[in-house]
Backbone bond lengths (Angstrom), bond angles and torsions (degrees), N, CA, C in turn:
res aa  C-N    CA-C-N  psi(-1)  N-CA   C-N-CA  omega(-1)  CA-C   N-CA-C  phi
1 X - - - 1.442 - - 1.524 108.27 -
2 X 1.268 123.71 151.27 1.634 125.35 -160.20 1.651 92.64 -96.71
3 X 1.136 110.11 126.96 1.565 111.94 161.56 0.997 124.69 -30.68
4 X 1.300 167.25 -76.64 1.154 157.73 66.31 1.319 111.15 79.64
5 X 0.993 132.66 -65.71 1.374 147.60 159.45 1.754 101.72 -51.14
6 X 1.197 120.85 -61.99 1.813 121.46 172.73 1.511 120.29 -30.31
7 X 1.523 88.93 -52.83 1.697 114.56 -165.02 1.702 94.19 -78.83
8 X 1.343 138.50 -27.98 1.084 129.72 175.31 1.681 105.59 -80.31
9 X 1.172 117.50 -71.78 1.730 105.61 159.33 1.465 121.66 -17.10
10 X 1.367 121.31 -74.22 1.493 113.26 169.38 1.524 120.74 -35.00
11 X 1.290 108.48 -52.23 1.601 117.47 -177.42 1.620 109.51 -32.97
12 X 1.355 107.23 -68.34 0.960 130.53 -176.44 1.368 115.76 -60.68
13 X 1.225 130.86 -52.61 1.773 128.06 160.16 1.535 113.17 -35.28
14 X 1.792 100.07 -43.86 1.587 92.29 -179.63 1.474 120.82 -79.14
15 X 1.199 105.96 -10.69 1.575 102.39 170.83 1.153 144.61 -84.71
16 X 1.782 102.51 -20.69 0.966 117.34 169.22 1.148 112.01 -99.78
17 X 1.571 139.49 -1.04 1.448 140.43 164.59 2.054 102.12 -77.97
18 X 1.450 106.87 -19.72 1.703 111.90 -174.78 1.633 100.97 -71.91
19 X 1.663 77.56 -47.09 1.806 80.88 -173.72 1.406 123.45 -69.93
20 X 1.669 127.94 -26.86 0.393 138.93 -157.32 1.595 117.45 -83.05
21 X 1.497 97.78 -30.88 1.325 137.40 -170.18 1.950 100.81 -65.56
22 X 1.841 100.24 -45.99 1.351 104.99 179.66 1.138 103.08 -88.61
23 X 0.814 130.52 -53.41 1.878 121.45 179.33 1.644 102.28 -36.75
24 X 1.163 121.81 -87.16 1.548 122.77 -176.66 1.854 103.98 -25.54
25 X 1.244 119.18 -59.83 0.958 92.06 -176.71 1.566 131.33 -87.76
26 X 1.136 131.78 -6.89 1.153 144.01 -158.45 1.539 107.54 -102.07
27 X 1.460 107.90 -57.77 1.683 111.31 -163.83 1.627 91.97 -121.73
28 X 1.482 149.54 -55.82 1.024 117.40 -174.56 1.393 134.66 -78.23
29 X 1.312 125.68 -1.14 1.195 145.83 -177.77 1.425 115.01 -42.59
30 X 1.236 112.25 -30.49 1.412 108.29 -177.64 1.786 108.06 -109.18
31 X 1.167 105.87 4.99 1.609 123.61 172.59 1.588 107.51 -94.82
32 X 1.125 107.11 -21.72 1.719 99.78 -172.77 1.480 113.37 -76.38
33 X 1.414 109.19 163.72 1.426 125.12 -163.38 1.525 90.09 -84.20
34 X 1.674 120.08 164.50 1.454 114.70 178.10 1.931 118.39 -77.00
35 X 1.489 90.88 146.11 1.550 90.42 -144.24 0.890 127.32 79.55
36 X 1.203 158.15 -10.20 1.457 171.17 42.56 1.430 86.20 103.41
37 X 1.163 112.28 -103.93 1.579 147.91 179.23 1.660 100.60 -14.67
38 X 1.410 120.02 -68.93 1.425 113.12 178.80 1.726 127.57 -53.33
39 X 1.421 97.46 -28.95 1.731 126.81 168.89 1.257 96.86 -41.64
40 X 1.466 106.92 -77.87 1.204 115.72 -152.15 1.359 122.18 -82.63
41 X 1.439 116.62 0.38 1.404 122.17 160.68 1.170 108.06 -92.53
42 X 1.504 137.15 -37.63 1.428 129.58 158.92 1.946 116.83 -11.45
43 X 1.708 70.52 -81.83 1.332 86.25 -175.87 1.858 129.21 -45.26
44 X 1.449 108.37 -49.34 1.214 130.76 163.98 1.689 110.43 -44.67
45 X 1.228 109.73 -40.67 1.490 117.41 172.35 1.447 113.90 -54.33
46 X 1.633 99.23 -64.36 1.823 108.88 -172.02 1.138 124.93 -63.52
47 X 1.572 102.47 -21.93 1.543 127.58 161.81 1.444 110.26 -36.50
48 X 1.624 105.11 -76.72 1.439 101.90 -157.10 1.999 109.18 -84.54
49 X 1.539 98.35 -10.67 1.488 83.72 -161.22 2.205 91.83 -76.20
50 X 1.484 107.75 -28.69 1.628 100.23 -176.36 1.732 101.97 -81.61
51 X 1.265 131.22 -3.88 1.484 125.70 156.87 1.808 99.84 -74.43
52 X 1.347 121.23 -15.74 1.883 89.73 172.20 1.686 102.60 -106.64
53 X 1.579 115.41 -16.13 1.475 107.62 150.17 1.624 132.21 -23.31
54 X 1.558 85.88 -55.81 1.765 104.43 -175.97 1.068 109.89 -72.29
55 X 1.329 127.97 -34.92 1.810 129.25 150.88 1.470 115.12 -36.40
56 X 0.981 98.67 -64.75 1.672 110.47 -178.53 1.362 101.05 -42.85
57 X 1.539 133.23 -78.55 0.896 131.68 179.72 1.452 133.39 -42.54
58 X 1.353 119.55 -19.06 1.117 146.64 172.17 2.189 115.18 -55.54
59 X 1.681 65.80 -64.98 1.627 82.47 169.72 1.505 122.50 -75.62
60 X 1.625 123.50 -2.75 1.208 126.77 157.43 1.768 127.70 -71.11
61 X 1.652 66.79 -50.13 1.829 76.40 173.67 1.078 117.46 -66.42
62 X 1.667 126.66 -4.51 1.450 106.29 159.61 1.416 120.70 -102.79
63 X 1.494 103.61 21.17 1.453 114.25 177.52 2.010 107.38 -110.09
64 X 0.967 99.44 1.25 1.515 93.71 -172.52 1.866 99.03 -147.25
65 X 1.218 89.31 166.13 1.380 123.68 -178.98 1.773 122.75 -59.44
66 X 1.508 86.09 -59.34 1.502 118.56 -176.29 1.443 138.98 -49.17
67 X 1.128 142.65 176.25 1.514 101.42 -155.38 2.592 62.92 -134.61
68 X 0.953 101.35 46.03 1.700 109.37 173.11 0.851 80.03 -81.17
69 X 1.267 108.45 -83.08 2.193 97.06 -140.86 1.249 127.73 -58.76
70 X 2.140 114.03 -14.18 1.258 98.90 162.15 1.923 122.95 -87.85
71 X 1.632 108.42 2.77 1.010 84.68 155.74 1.546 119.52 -97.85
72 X 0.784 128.32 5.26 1.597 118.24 171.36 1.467 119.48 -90.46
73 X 1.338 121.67 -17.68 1.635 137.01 151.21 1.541 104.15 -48.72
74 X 1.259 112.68 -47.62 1.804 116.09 -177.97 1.925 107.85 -86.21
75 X 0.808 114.30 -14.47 1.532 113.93 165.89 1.400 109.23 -80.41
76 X 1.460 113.19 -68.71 1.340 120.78 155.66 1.638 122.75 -10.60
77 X 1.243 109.04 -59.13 1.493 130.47 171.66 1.510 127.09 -60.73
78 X 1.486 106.44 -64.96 1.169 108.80 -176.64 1.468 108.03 -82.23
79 X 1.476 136.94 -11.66 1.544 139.58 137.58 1.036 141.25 -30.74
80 X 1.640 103.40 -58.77 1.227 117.03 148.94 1.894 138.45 -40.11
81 X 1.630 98.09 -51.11 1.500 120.97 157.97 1.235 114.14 -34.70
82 X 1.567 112.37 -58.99 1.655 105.62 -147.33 2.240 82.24 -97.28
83 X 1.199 108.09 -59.43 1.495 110.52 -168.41 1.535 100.55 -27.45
84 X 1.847 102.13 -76.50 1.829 105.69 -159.70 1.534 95.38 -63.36
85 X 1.229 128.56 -42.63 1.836 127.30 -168.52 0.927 109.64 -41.84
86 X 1.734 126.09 -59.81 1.457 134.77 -164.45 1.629 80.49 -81.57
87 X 1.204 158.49 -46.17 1.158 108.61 -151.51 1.500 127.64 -111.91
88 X 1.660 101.01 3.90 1.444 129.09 133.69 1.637 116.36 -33.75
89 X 1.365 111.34 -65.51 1.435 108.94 169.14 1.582 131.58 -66.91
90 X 1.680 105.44 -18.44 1.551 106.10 161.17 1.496 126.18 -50.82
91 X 1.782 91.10 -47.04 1.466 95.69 -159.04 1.836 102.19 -80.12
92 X 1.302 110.74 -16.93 1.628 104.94 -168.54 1.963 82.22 -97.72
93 X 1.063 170.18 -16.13 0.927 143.96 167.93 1.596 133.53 -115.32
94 X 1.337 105.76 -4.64 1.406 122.61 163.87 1.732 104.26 113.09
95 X 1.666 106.49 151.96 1.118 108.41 152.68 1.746 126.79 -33.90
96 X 1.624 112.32 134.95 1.417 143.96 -154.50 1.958 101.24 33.25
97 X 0.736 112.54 62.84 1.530 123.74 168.60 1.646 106.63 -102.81
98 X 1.439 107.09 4.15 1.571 105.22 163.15 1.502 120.56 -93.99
99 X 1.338 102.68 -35.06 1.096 108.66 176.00 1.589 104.29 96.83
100 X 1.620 107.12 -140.21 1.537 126.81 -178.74 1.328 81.80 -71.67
101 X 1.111 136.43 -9.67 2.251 110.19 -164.94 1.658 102.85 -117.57
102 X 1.457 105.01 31.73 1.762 124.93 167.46 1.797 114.41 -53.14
103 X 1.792 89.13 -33.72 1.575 84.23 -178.01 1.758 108.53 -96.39
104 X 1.359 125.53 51.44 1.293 116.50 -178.49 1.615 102.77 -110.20
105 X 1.433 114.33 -7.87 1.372 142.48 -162.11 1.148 106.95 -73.95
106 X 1.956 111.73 -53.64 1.530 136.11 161.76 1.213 102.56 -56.40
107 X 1.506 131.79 -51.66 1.301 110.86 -155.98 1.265 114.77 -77.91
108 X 1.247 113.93 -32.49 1.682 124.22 172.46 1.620 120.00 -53.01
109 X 1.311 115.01 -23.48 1.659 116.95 169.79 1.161 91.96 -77.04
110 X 1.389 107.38 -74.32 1.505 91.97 -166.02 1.839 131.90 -56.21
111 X 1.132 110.71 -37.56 2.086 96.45 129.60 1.331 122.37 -23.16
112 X 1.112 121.78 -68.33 1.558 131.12 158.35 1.348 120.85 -8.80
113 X 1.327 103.14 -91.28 1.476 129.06 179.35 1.773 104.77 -52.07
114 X 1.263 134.08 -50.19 1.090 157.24 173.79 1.490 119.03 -33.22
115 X 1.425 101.48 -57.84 1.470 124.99 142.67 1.213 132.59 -25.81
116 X 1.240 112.84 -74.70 1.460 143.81 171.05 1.620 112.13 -41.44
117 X 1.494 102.61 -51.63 1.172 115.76 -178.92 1.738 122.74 -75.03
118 X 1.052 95.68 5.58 1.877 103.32 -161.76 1.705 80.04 -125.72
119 X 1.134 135.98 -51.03 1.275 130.06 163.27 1.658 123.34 -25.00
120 X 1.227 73.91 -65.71 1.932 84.62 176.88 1.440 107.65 -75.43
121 X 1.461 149.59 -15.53 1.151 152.30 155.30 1.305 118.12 -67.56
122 X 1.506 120.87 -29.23 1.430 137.90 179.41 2.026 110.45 -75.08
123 X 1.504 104.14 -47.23 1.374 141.69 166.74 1.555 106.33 -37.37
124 X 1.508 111.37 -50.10 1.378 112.87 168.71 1.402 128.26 -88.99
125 X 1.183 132.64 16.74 1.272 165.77 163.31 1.582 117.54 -76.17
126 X 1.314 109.42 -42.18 1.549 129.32 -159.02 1.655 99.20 -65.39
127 X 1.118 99.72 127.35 1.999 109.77 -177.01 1.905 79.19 -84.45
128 X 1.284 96.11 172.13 1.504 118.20 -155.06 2.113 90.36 -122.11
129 X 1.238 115.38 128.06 1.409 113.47 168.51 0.931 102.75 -116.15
């Protein structure tokens, strides 16, 4: 994945984890399902801290060769998607409001973690200036 392209992905995680961050607390707060509120700061959390992940990775990929850090920018990403998404939608529509797609929640950490792990594999890659 082209750096550039990472750093625009991140952008965007962080903006919508900023926004997201004020909405939850400001205007939907009294719209959310019970428990709601902790949901949706969760999520808003994992949001922005794997949008500066994808930074990180960003700045690897211009330290290495390897084509790691753009996949861990896309784990990162599509982790992000399913983890904060589904649980964005927990907190605004209530417990099992996923339905059959309950396990996309799991799969998105482990996207997560997945990430993380290709990071630090990518990390050892990095030529030295």
């Amino acid at each position: 994945m082209e750096m550039r392209f990472i750093v625009l992905l991140a952008a965007i995680h962080g903006l919508i984890a900023t926004g997201a961050s004020a909405l939850g607390s400001h205007f939907l707060a009294p719209y959310l399902a019970a428990g709601g509120a902790g949901l949706f700061s969760q999520a808003a959390t994992y949001q922005f801290f794997h949008a500066l992940a994808m930074l990180g990775t960003a700045f690897v990929a211009f330290r290495t060769e390897g084509e790691m850090p753009g996949r861990a920018a896309f784990a990162f990403f599509i982790g992000t998607v399913l983890f904060s998404g589904t649980l964005y939608m927990r907190a605004l529509m209530g417990p099992g409001s996923l339905g059959p797609f309950h396990w996309l929640t799991p799969i998105g950490g482990l996207c997560l973690m997945a990430g993380w792990v290709m990071l630090a594999m990518a990390a050892l890659e990095m030529r030295e200036k």
